[in-house]
DRENTORNU-885355 format. One record per residue (C-alpha): x negated, y, z negated; residue in three letters. Coordinates in Angstrom, 1 decimal, decimal comma. Layout:
N
atom X: X; Y: Y; Z: Z; residuo: ALA
...
# end
This chain:
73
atom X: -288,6; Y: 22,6; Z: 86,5; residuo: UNK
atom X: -286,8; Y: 24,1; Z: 83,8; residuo: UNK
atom X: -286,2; Y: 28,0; Z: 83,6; residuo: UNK
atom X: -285,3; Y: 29,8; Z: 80,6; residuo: UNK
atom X: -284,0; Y: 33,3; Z: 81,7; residuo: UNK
atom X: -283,9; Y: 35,3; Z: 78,5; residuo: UNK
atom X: -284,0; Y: 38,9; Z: 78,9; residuo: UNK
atom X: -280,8; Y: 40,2; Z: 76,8; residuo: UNK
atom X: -280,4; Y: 43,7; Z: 74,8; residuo: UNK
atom X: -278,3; Y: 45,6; Z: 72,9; residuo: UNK
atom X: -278,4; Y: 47,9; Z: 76,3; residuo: UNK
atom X: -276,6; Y: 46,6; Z: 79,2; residuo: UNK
atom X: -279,1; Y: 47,9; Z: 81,3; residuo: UNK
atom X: -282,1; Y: 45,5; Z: 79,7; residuo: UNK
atom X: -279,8; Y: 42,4; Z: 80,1; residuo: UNK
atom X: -280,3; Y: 40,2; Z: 82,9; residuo: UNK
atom X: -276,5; Y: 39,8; Z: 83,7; residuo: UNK
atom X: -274,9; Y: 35,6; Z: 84,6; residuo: UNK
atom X: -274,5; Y: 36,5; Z: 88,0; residuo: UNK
atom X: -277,9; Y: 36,9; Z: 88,8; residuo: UNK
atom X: -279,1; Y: 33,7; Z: 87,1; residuo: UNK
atom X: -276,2; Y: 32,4; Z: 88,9; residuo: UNK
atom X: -278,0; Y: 33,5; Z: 92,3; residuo: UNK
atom X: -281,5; Y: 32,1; Z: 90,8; residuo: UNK
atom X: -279,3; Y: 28,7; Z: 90,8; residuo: UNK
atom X: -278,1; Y: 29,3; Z: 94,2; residuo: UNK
atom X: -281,6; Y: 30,1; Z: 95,7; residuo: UNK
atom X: -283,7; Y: 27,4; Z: 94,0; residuo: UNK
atom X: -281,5; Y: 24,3; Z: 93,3; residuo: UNK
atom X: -284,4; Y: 22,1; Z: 92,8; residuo: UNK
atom X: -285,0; Y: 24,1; Z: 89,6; residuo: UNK
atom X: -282,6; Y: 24,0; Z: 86,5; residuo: UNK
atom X: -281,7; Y: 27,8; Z: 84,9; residuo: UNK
atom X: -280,6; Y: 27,9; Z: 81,6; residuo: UNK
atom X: -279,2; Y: 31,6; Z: 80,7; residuo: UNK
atom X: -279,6; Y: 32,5; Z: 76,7; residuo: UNK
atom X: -277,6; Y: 35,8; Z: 75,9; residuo: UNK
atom X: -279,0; Y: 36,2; Z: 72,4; residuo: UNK
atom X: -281,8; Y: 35,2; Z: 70,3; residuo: UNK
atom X: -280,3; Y: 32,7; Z: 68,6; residuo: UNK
atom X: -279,4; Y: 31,1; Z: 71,9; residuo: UNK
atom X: -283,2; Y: 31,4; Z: 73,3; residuo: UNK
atom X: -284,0; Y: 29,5; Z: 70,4; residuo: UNK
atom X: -281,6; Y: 26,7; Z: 71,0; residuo: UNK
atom X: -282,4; Y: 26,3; Z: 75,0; residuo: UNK
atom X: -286,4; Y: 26,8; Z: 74,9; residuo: UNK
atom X: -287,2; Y: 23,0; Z: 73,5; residuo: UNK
atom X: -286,0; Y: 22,1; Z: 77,2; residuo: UNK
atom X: -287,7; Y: 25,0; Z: 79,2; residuo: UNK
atom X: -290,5; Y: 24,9; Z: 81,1; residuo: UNK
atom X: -290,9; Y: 28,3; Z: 82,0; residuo: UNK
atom X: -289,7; Y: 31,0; Z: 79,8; residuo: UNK
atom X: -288,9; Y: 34,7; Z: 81,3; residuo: UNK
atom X: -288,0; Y: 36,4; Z: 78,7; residuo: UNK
atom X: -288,7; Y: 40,6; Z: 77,3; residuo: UNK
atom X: -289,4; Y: 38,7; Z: 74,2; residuo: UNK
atom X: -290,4; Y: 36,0; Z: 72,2; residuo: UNK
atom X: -290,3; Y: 35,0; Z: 68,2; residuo: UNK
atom X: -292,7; Y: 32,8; Z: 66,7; residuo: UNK
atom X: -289,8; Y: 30,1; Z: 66,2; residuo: UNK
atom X: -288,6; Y: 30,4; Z: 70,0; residuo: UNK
atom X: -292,5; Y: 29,6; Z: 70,9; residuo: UNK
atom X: -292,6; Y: 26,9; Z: 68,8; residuo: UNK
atom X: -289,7; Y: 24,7; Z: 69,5; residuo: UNK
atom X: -290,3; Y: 25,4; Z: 73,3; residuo: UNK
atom X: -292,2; Y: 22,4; Z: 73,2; residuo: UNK
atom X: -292,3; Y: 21,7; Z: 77,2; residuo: UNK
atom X: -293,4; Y: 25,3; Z: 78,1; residuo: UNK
atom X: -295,9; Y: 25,6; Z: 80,4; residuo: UNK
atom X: -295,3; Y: 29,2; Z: 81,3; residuo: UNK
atom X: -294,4; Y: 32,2; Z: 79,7; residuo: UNK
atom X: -293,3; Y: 35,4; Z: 81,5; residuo: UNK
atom X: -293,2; Y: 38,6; Z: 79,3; residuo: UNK
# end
């Protein structure tokens, strides 16, 4: 399974920093983490995610995240 962890701000504080997607790896190395800092990078990773987390979503991220078979918002 394919994770997309996408939870990034302008606020430090909402953005899920790489070395806690680097301990999702670590705990769960059956399942692949991709890590987008920006939108623009959400919308490049999400055609290969299965799972999106993520404090938000466009309408162009939904629909190239072909794959997705669940969303967590």
């Amino acid at each position: 399974m394919t994770v997309l962890v996408a939870i990034h701000s302008a606020f430090a504080i909402w953005t899920i920093p790489p070395s806690a997607v680097e301990r999702l790896r670590r705990r769960f190395p059956a399942h692949t983490f991709l890590h987008a800092r920006s939108d623009d990078e959400a919308l490049s990773l999400s055609a290969d995610a299965d799972v999106v987390f993520a404090g938000q979503i466009t309408r162009a991220q939904l629909a190239a995240a072909r794959r997705l078979q669940w969303l967590h918002s």
